[in-house]
C-alpha positions in Angstrom: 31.2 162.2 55.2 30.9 159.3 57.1 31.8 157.6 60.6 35.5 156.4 60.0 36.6 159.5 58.8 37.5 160.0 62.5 37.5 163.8 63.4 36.1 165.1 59.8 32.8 162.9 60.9 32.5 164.7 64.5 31.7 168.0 62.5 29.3 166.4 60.7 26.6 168.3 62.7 27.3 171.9 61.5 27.3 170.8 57.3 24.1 169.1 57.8 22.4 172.1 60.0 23.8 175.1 57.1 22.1 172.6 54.6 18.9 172.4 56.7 18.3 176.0 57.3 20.7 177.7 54.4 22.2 181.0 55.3 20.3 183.5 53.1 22.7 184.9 50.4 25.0 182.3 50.4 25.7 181.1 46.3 24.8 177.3 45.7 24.4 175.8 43.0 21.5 173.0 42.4 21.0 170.4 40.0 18.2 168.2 39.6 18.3 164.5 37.7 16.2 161.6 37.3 16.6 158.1 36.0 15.3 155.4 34.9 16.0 151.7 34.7 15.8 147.8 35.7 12.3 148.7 37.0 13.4 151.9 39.5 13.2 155.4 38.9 15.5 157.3 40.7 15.9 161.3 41.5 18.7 163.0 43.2 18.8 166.9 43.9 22.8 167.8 44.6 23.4 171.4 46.2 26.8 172.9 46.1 27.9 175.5 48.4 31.4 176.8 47.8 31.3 179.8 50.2 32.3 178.2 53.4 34.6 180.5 54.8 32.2 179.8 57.7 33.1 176.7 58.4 36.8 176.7 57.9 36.7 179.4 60.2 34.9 176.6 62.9 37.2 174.0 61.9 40.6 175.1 60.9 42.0 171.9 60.0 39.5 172.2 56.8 41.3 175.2 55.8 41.5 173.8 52.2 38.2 172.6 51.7 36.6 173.9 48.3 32.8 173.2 48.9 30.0 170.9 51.2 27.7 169.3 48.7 24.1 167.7 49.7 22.7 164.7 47.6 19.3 164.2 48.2 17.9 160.7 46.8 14.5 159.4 46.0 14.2 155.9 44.9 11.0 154.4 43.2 10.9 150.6 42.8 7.6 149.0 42.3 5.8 149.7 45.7 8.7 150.5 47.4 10.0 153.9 47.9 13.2 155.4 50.0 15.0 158.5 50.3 18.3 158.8 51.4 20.8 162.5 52.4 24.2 162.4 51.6 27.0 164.8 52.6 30.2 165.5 50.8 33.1 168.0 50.9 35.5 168.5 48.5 38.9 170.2 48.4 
């Protein structure tokens, strides 16, 4: 999701708060990776929610999305660390 996706971006607000505080009992699905390489080491965390009947109630115009997805990034490279949030939807 990202700022010229025009409208899509102006609801950016209510996929980042559900991934902040998670409604309890919603499924996700969570997978954790690391990697290694030209002197980094990298993690990500990616969280899948496909029950978002929520938030095509909202926003109607996303009436066929399939999921929101979360990518959560830590980088390691030498003394320097970051870590980055990334949002997604998919149809």
């Amino acid at each position: 999701m990202k700022g010229h996706q025009g409208s899509l971006y102006d609801d950016y607000d209510d996929v980042v708060t559900w991934f902040q505080s998670p409604i309890q009992g919603l499924p996700q699905t969570i997978d954790q990776r690391s990697d290694k390489g030209h002197g980094r080491i990298e993690s990500r965390e990616v969280t899948v929610c496909q029950e978002i009947g929520w938030l095509q109630d909202r926003h109607p115009k996303w009436a066929h999305l399939h999921s929101i997805i979360k990518v959560c990034s830590h980088r390691q490279a030498g003394d320097k660390e970051s870590h980055e949030n990334r949002y997604y939807i998919s149809s």
